[in-house]
C-alpha positions as CSV (number, residue, x, y, z in Angstrom):
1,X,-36.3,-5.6,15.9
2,X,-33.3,-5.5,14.0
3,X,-33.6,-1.9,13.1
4,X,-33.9,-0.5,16.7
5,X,-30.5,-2.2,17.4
6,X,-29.1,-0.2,15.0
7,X,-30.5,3.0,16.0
8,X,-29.6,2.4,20.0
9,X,-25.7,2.0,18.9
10,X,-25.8,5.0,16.7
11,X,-27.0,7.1,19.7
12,X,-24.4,6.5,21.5
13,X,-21.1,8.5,22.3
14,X,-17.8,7.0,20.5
15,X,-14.5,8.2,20.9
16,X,-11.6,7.3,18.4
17,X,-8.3,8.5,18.7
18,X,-6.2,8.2,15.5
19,X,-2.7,9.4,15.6
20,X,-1.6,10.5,11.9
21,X,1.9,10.6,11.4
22,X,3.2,11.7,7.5
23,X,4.6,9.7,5.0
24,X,8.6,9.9,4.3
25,X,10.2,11.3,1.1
26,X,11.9,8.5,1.3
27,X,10.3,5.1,-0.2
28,X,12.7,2.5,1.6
29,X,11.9,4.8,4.5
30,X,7.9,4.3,4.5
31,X,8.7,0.6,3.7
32,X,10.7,0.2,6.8
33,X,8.2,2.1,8.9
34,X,5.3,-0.3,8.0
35,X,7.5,-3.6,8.7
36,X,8.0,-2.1,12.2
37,X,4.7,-1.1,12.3
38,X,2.7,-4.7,11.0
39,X,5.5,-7.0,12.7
40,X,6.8,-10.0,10.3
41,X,3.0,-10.5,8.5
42,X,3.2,-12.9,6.4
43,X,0.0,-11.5,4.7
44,X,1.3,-8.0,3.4
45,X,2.7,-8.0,0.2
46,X,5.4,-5.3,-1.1
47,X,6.2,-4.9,-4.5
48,X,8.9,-2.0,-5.1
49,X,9.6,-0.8,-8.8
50,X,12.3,1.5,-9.4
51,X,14.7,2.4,-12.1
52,X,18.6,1.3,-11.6
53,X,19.7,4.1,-12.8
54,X,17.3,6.6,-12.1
55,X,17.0,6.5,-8.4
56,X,14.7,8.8,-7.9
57,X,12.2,6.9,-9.8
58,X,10.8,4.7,-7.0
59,X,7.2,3.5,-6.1
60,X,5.8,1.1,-3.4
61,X,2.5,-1.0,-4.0
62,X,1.6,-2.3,-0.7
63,X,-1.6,-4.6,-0.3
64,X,-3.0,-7.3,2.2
65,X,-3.2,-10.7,0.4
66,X,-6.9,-11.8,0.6
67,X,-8.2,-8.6,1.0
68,X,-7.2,-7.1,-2.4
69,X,-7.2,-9.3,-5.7
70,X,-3.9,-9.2,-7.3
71,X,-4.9,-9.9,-10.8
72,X,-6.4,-6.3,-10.1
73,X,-3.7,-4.9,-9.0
74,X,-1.5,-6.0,-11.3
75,X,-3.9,-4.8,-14.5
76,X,-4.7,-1.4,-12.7
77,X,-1.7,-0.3,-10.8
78,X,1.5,-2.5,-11.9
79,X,0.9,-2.9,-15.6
80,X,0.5,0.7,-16.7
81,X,2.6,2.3,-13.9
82,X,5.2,-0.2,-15.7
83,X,4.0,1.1,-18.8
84,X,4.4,4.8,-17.9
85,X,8.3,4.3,-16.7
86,X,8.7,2.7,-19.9
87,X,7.2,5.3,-21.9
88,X,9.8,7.6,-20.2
89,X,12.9,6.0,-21.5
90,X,13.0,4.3,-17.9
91,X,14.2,0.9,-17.2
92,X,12.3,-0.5,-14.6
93,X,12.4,-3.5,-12.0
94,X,10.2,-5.0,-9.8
95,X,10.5,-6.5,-6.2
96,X,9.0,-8.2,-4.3
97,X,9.7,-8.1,-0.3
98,X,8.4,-11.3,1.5
């Protein structure tokens, strides 16, 4: 029974309409674009790391809490992104927008 269900809704016609606009050079840009765009969510998390004196070293990590485990993030993405600057003679800082 189940399985006819499923077959009737894939016969049918959908329509989705996605508007794709491009990303800024700009970090603080694409940052500002998706607080307009999510509203004050308390549930999106932005950590920024950039380099004082280096400013175009800049990168955004962006992720909804509960959706994405952060102990993952933080071992995949922060740690050796960190880790690269470093390795570059950068000095690097991390943020955190709330």
């Amino acid at each position: 029974m189940r399985q006819r269900h499923l077959l009737r809704e894939s016969k049918e016609k959908k329509t989705i309409n996605y508007s794709v606009t491009p990303l800024y050079d700009d970090v603080n840009k694409n940052i500002e674009r998706l607080l307009n765009e999510l509203g004050n969510s308390s549930d999106v998390s932005f950590r920024i790391v950039e380099s004082p004196y280096q400013k175009t070293v800049k990168a955004a990590v962006v992720h909804l809490d509960g959706l994405a485990d952060e102990n993952i993030i933080n071992e995949n993405i922060m740690t050796p992104l960190i880790q690269w600057l470093k390795e570059s003679n950068q000095v690097v800082t991390v943020k955190e927008i709330e």
